[in-house]
C-alpha positions as CSV (number, residue, x, y, z in Angstrom):
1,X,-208.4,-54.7,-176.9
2,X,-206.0,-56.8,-178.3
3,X,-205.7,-59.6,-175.6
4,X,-209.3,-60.3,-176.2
5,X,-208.8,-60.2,-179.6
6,X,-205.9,-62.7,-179.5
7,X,-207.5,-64.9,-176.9
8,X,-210.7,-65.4,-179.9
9,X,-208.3,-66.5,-181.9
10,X,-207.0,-69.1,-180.0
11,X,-210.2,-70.6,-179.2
12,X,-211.2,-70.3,-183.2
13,X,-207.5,-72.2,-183.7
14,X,-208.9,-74.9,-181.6
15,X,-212.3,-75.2,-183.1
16,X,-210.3,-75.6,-186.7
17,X,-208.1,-78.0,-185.3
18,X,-211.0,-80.2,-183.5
19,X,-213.0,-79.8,-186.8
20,X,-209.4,-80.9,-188.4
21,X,-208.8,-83.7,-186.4
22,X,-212.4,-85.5,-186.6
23,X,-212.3,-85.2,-190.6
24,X,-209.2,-86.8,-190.6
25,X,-210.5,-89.3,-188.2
26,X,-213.0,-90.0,-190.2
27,X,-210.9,-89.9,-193.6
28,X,-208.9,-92.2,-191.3
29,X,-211.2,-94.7,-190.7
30,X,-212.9,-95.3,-194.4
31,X,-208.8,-95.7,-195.7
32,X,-207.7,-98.1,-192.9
33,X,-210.7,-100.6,-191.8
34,X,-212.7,-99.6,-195.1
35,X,-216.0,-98.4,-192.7
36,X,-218.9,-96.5,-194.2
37,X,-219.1,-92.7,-193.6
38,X,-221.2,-93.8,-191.3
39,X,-219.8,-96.2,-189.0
40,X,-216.5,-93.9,-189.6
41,X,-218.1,-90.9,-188.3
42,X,-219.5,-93.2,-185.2
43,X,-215.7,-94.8,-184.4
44,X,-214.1,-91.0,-184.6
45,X,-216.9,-89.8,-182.3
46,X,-216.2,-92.5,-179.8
47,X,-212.6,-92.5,-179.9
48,X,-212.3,-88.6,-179.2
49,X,-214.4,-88.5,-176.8
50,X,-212.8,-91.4,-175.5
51,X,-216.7,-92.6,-173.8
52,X,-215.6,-96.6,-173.7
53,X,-218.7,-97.7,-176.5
54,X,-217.8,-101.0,-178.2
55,X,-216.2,-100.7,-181.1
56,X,-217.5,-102.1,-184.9
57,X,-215.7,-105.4,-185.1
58,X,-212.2,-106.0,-184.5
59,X,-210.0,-103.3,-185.6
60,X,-206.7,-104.6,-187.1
61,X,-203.3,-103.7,-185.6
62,X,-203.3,-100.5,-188.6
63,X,-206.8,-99.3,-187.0
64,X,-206.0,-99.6,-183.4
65,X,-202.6,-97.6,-183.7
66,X,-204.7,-94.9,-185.9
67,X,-207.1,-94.8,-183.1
68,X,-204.2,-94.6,-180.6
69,X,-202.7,-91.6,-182.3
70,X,-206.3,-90.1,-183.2
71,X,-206.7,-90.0,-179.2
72,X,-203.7,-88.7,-178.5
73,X,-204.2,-86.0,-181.3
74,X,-207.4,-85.1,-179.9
75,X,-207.3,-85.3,-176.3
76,X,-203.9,-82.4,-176.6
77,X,-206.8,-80.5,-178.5
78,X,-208.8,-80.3,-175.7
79,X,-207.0,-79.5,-173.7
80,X,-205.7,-76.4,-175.3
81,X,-209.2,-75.2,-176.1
82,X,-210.4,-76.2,-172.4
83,X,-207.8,-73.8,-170.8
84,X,-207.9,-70.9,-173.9
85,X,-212.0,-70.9,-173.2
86,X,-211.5,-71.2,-169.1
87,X,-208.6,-68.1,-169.0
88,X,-211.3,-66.3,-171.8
89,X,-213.9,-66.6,-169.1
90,X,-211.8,-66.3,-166.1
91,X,-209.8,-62.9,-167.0
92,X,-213.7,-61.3,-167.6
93,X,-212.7,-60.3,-171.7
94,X,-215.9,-61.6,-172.6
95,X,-217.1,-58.9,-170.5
96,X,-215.1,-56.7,-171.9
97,X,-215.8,-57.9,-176.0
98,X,-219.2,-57.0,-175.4
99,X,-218.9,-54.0,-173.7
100,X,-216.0,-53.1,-176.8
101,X,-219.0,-53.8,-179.1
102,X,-221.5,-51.6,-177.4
103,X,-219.0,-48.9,-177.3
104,X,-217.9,-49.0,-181.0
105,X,-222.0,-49.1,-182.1
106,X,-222.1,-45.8,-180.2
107,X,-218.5,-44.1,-181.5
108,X,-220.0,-44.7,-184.7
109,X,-223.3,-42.5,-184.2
110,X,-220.8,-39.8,-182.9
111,X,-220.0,-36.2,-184.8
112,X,-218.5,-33.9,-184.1
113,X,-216.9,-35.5,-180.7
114,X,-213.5,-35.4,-179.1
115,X,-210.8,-37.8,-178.9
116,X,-208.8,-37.8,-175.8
117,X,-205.4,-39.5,-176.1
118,X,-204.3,-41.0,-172.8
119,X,-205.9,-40.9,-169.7
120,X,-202.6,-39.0,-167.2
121,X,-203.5,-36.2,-165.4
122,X,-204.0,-33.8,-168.2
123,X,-206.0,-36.2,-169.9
124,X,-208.2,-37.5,-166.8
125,X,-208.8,-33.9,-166.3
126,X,-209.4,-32.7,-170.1
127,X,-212.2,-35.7,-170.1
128,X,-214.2,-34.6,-166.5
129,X,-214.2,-31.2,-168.0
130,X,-216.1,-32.5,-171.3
131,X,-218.2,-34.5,-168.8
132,X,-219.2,-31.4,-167.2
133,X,-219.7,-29.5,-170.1
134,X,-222.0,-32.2,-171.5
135,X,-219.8,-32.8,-174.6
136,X,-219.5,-35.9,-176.5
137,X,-215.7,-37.5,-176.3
138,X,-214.0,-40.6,-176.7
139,X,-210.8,-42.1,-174.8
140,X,-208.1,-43.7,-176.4
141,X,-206.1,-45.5,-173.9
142,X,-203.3,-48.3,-173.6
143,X,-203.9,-49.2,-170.3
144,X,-207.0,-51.6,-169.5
145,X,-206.6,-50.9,-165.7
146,X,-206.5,-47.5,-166.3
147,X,-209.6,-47.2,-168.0
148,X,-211.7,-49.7,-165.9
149,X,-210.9,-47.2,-163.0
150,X,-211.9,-43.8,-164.5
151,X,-215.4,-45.6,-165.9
152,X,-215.7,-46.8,-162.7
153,X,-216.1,-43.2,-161.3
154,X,-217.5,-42.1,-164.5
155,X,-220.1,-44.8,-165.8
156,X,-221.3,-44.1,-169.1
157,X,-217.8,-42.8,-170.7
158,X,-217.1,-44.1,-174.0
159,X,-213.6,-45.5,-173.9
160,X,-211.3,-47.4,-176.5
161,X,-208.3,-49.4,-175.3
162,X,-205.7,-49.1,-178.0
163,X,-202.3,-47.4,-179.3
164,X,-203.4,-43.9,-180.5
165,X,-200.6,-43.7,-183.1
166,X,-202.0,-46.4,-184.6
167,X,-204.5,-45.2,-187.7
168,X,-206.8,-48.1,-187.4
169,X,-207.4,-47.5,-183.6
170,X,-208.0,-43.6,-184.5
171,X,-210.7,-44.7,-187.2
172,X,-212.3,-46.9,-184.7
173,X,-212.9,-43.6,-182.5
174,X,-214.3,-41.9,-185.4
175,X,-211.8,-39.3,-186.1
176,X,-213.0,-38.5,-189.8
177,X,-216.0,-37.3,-188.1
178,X,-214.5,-35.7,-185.4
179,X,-214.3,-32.1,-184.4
180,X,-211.1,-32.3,-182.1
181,X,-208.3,-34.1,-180.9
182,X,-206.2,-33.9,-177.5
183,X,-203.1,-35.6,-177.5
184,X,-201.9,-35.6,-173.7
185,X,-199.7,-38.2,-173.4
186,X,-196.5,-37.9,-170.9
187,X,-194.5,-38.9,-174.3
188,X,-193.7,-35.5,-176.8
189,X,-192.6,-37.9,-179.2
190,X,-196.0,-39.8,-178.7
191,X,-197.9,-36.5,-179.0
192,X,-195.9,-35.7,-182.1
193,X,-196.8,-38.7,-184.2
194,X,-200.3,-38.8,-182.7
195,X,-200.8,-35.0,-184.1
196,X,-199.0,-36.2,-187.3
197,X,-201.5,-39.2,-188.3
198,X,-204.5,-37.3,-186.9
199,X,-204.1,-34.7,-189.0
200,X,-203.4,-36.9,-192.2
201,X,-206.9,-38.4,-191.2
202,X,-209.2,-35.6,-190.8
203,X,-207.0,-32.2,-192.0
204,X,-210.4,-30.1,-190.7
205,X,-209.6,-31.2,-187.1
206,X,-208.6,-29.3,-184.2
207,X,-205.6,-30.8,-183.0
208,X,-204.5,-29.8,-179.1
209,X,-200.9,-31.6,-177.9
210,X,-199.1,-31.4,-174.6
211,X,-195.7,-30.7,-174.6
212,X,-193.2,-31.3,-172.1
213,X,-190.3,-29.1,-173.4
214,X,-189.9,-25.9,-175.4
215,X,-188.3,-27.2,-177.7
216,X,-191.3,-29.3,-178.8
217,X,-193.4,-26.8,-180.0
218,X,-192.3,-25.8,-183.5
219,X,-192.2,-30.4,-184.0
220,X,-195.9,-30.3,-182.9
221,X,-197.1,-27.4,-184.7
222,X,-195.1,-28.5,-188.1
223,X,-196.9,-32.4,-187.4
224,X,-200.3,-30.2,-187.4
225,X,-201.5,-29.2,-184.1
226,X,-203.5,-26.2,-184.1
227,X,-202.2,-25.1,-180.4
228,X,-199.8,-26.4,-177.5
229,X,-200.1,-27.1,-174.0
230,X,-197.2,-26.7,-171.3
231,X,-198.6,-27.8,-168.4
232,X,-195.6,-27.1,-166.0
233,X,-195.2,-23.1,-167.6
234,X,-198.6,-22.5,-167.4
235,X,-198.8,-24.0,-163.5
236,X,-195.4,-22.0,-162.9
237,X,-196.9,-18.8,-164.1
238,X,-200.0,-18.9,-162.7
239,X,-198.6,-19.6,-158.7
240,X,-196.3,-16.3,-159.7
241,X,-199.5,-14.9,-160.7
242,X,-201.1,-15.7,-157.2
243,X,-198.7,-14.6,-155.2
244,X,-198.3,-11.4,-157.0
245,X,-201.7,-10.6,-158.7
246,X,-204.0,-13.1,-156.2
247,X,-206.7,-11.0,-156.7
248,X,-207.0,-10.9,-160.6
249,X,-206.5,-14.5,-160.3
250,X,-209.3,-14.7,-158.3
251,X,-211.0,-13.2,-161.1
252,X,-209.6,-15.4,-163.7
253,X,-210.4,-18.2,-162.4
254,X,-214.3,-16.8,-161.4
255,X,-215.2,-15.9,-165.0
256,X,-213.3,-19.7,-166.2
257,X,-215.7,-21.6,-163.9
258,X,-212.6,-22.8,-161.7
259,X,-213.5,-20.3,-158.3
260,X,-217.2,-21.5,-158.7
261,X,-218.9,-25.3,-159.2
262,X,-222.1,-22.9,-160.6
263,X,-220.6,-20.7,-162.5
264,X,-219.8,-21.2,-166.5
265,X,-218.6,-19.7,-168.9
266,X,-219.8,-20.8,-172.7
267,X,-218.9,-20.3,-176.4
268,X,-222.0,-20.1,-178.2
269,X,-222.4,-19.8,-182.1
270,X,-225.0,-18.1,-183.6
271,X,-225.2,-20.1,-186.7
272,X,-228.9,-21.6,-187.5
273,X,-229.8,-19.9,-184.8
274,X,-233.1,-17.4,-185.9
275,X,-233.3,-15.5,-183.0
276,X,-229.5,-14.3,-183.0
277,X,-229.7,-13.4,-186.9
278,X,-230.2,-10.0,-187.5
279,X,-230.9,-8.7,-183.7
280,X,-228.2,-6.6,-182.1
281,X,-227.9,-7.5,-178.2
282,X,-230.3,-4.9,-176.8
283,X,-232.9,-6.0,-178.8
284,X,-232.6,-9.6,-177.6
285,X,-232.6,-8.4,-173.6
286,X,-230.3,-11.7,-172.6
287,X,-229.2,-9.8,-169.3
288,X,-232.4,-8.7,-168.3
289,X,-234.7,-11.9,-169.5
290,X,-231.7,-14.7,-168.2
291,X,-229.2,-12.8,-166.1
292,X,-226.7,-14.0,-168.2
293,X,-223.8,-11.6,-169.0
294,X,-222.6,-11.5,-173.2
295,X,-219.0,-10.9,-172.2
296,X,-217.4,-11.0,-175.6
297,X,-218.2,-11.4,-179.6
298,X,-216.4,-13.3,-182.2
299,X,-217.1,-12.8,-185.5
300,X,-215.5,-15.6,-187.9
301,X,-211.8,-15.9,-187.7
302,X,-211.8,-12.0,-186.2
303,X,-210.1,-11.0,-183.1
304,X,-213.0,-11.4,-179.8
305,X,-214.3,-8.2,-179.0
306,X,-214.7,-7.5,-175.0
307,X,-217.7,-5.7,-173.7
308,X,-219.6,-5.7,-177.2
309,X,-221.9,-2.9,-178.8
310,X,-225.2,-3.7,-177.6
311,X,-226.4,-1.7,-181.5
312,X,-224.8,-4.2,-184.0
313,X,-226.7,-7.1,-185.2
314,X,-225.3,-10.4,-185.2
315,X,-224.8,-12.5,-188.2
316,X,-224.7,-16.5,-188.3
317,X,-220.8,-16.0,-188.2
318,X,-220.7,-14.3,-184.7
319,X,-219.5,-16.3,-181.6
320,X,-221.1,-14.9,-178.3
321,X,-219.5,-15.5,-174.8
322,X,-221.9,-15.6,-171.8
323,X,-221.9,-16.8,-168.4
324,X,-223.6,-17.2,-165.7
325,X,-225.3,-19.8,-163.2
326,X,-226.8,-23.4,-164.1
327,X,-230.2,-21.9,-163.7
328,X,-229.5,-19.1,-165.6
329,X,-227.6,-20.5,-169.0
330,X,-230.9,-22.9,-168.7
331,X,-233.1,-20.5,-169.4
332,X,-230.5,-19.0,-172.0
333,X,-230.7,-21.6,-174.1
334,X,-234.3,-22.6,-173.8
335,X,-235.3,-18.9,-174.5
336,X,-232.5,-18.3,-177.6
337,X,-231.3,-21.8,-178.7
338,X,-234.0,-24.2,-178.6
């Protein structure tokens, strides 16, 4: 974002000094021969753009070295706006200044989104699990390449390219109106400062961070994040888990969505929702209506009950957990949440 950027100024440099130039020509001409604004504007015209029209009268030796230098002046200026422009064009930034502006018109219709910092593994794989779960997200990445691959594969992804510890590049992804943050670069340092200025922006947001040692953790949860990811003890413990407990992990990864493409499982809040209100679970039939299996209840910041009583009602600050099928949660939710 900000080669184009720079490469805009260059060319609005040359414009200035263009503009610059024929003024003084003009200025130039009205001193030294004594022409009219007219006939001053007509010799700085010819003389820049150096076309070979006659000139008005003789010029005297001070007018033709002022029209020397004024070609001279002006030709370099061409130039340098000629190969600015050309490289602008060339390098495709136009293409990618419009496509900037498209993107920021839609960041800022977004709430309640998430930001994505970097675009490594964790990242790549953080952002095709939003994808799949049809929830809005932004990408904040340093890398142009980077991002022209993965919205290659992924048209439609709304991507920033920009320094994530920078505030102004955070605003631009809307993170005042955001609902959550992962930081996921290879960098704890990064991470740390990232988690630091988010939360300084928006101290409501959810703030995930990778870390890549131990010792990390108490620096990212002091900066703000509200929970920590080790990738590489998490991977170790689950392929101890596998060999060991292969078939819970089976399970595991069944009810996560992971051991089946068409299986999901989904966090659903029963706030402004009338038909949760006031119903216990038996009453509303989910199971026997959907298929769809209520595996757990949340109620505010309470623990998550497993297997819940099918004879309490709900209240707008429960949190159901269900899964099941495509087919199925589509009927869930045009049934209960539409």
């Amino acid at each position: 974002m900000q080669r184009p950027v720079l490469r805009l100024r260059r060319i609005l440099i040359s414009v200035i000094l263009l503009l610059g130039i024929s003024a003084g020509g003009v200025a130039g001409y009205m001193w030294v021969e004594g022409y009219s604004l007219t006939d001053a504007v007509y010799m700085t015209a010819i003389t820049m753009s150096t076309v070979g029209y006659g000139t008005i009268g003789e010029l005297s030796t001070e007018g033709k070295m002022f029209s020397v230098a004024l070609i001279l002046a002006s030709a370099g200026t061409f130039v340098y706006a000629i190969t600015t422009l050309t490289t602008f064009l060339v390098e495709g930034e136009m293409r990618h200044i419009f496509s900037q502006i498209t993107v920021n018109r839609k960041v800022n219709r977004l709430r309640n989104h998430t930001i994505i910092c970097g675009l490594g593994r964790n990242g790549r794989e953080a952002a095709i699990e939003l994808l799949r779960q049809r929830s809005p997200f932004v990408i904040i990445e340093t890398s142009q390449s980077v991002i022209d691959e993965f919205v290659h594969a992924h048209e439609e992804t709304l991507t920033i390219h920009g320094d994530a510890s920078h505030e102004d590049v955070l605003e631009a992804a809307g993170i005042r109106h955001a609902r959550g943050l992962i930081s996921s670069l290879s960098s704890d340092a990064d991470n740390v400062f990232i988690t630091l200025t988010a939360r300084e922006l928006n101290p409501a947001l959810r703030i995930v961070a990778r870390a890549s040692h131990e010792s990390t953790i108490s620096k990212l949860r002091r900066a703000g994040a509200s929970e920590v990811i080790l990738p590489n003890l998490i991977g170790g413990r689950k392929m101890a888990n596998l060999i060991t407990r292969p078939a819970l992990m089976e399970f595991v990864e069944l009810i996560s969505g992971e051991g089946s493409p068409d299986l999901h499982l989904e966090e659903i809040s029963c706030r402004n929702h009338e038909k949760f209100s006031g119903h216990t679970l038996q009453e509303l039939g989910i199971r026997a209506r959907t298929g769809v299996l209520v595996l757990g209840r949340k109620r505010g910041t309470g623990k998550i009950e497993l297997n819940p009583s099918v004879h309490e009602s709900l209240t707008d600050e429960d949190y159901l957990f269900v899964m099941g099928n495509t087919e199925q949660l589509t009927q869930f939710r045009e049934l209960y949440l539409d």
